[in-house]
MARBA-3410 file (N, C-alpha, C, O; in Angstrom, 1 decimal):
91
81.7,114.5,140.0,82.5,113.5,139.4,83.9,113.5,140.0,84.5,114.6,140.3 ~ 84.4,112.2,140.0,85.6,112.6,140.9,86.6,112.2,139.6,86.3,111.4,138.7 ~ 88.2,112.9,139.8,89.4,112.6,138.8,89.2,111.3,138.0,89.0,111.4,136.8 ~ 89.1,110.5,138.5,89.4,109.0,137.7,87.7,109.1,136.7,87.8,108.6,135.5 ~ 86.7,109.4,136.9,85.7,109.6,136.0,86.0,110.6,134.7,85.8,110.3,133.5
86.4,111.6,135.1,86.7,113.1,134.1,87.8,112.1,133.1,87.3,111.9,131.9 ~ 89.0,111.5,133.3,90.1,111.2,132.6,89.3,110.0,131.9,89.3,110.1,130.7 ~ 88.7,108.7,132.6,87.9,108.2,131.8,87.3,108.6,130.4,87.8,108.5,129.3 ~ 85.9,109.3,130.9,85.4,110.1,129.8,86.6,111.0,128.7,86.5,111.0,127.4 ~ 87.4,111.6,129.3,88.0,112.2,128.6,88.8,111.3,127.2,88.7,111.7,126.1
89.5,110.1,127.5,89.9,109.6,127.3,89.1,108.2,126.2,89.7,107.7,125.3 ~ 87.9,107.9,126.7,87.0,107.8,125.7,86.6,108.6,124.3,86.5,108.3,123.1 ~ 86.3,109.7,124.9,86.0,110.6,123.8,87.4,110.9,122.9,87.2,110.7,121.7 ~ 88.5,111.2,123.2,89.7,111.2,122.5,89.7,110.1,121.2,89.8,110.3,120.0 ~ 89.7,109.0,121.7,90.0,107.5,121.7,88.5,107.5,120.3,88.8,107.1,119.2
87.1,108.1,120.7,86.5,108.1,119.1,86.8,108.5,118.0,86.7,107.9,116.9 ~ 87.2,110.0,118.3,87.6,111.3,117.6,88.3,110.5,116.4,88.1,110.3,115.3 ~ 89.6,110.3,117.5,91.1,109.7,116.6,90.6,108.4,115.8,91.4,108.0,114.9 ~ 89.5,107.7,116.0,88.9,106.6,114.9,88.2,106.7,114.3,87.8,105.9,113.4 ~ 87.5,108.1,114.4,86.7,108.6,113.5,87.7,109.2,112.4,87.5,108.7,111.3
88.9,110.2,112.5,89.6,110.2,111.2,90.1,109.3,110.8,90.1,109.1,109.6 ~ 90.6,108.5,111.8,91.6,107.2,110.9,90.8,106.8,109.6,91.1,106.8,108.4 ~ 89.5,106.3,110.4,88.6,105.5,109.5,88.6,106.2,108.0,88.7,105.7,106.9 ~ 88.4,107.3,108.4,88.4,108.3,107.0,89.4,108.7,106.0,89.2,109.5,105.0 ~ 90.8,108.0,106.3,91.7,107.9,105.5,91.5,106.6,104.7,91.9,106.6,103.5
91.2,105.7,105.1,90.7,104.2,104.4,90.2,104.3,103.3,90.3,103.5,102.4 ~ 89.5,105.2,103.2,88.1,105.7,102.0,89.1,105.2,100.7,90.3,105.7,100.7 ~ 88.6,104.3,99.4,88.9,104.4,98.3,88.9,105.2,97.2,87.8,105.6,96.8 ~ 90.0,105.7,96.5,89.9,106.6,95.9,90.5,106.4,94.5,91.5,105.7,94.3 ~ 89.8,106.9,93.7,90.1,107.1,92.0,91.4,107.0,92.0,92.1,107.7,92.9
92.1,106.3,91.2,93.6,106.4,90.6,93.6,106.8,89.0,92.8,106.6,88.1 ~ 94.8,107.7,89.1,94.8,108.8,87.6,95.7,108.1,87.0,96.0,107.1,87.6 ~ 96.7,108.4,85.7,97.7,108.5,85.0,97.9,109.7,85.0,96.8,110.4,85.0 ~ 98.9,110.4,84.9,99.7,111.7,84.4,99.9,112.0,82.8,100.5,111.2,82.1 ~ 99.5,112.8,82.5,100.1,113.1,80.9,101.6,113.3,81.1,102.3,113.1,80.1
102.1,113.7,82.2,103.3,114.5,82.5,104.1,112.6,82.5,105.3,112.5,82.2 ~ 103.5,111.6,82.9,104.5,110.5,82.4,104.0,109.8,81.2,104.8,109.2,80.5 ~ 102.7,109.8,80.6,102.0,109.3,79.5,102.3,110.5,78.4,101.8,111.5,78.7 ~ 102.7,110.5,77.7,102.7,111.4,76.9,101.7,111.0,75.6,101.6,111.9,74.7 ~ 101.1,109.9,75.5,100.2,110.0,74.6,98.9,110.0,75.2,97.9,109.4,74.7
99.0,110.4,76.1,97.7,110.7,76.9,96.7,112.6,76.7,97.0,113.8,77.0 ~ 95.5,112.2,76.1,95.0,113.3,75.8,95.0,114.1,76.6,95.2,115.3,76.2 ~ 94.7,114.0,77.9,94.1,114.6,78.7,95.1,114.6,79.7,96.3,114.1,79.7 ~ 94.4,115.5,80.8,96.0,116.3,81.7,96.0,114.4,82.9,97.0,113.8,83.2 ~ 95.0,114.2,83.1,94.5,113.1,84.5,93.7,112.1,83.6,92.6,112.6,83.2
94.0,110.9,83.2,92.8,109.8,83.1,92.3,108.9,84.1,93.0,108.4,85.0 ~ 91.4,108.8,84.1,91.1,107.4,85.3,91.4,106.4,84.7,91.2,106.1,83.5 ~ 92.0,105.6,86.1,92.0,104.1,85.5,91.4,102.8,86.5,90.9,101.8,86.1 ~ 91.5,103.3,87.8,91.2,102.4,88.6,91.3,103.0,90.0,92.0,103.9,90.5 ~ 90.2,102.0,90.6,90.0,102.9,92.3,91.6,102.4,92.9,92.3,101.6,92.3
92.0,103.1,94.3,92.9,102.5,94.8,92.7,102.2,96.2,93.1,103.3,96.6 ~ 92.4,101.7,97.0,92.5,101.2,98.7,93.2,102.0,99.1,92.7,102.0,100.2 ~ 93.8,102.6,99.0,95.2,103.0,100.2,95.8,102.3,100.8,95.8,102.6,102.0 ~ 96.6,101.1,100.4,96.9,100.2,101.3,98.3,99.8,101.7,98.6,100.5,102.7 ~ 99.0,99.2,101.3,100.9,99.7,101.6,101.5,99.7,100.4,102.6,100.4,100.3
100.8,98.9,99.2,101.6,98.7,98.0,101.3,100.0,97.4,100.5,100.7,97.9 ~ 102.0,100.3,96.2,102.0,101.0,95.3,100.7,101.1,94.5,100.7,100.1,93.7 ~ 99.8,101.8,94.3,98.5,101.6,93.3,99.0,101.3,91.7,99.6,102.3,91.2 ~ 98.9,100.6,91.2,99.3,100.1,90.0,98.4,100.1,89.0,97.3,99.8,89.5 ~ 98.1,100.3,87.4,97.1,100.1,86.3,98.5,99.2,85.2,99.7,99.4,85.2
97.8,98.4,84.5,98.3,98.4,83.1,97.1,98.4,82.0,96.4,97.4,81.9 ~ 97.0,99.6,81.1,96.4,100.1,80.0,97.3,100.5,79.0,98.5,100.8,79.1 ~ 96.5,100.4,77.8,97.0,100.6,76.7,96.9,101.9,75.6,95.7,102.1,75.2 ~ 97.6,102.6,75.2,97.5,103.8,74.6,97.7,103.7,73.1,97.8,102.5,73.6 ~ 97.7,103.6,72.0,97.7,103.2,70.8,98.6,102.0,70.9,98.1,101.1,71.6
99.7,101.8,70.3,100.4,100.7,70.3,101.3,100.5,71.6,102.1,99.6,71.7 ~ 101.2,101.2,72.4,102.1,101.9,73.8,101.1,100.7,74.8,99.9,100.9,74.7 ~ 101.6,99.9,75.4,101.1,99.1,76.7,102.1,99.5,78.0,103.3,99.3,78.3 ~ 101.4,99.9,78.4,102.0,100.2,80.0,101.8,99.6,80.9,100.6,99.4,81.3 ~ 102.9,98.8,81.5,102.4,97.9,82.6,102.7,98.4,83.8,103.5,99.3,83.8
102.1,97.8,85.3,102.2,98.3,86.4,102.7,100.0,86.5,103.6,100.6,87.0 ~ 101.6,100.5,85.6,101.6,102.3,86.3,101.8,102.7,86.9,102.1,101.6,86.5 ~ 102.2,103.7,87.9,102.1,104.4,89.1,100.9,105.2,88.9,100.9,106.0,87.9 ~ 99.5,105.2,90.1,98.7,106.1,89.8,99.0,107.3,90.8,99.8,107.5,91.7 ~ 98.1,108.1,90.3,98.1,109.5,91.4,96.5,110.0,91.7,95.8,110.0,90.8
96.2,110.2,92.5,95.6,111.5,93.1,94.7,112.3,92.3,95.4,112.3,91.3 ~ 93.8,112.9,92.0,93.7,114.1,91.2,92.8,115.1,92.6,91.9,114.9,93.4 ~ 93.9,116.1,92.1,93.7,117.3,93.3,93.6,118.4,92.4,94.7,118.8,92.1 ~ 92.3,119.2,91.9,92.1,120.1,91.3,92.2,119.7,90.0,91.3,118.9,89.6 ~ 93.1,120.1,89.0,93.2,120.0,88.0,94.6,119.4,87.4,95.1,119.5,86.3
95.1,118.5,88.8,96.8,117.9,88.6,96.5,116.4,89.7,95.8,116.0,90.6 ~ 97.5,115.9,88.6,97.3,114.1,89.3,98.9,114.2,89.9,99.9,114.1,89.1 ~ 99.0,114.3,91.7,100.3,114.2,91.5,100.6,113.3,92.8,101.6,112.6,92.5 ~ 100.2,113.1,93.8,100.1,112.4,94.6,100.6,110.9,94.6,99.7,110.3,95.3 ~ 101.3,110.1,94.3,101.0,108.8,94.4,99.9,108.0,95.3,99.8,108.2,96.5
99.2,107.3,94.8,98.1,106.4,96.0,98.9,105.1,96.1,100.0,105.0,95.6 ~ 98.2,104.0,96.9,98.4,103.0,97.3,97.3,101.7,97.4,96.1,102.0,97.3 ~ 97.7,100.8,97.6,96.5,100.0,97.3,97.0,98.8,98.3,98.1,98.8,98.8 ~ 95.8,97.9,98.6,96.5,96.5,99.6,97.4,95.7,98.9,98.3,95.2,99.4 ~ 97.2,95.7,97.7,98.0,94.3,97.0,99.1,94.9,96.1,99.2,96.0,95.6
100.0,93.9,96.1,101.1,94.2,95.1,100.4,94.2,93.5,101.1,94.4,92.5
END
């Protein structure tokens, strides 16, 4: 094989790799609430809605006894803590 084939290939294969993870940050993911900002929230993480990953801010509005919460900030749940902010395509 001569130089310009090796860098080719090389360069192909790079060029999958790196779209193979991208692609895998796209994946949708569960969006939580915090008790640490809900405070009438039983639980440490609730779910409320998937989120895209997308540029906006992941947003829920749910309701807790008389408490309505609009445009949420969700998070993440990583172990046993929601702290992450996610993101979503739409405002």
């Amino acid at each position: 094989m001569n130089k310009k084939t090796i860098i080719l290939l090389l360069s192909t294969f790079v060029t999958a790799v790196s779209g193979a993870f991208a692609s895998n940050l796209f994946i949708p993911v569960d969006g939580y609430s915090s008790m640490v900002y809900v405070s009438k929230q039983t639980i440490p993480c609730e779910f409320r809605k998937i989120c895209d990953l997308g540029t906006f801010v992941c947003t829920a509005t749910f309701t807790i006894g008389n408490t309505t919460y609009v445009d949420f900030g969700l998070f993440k749940l990583e172990g046993t803590e929601c702290t992450l902010l996610l993101s979503q395509s739409t405002p």
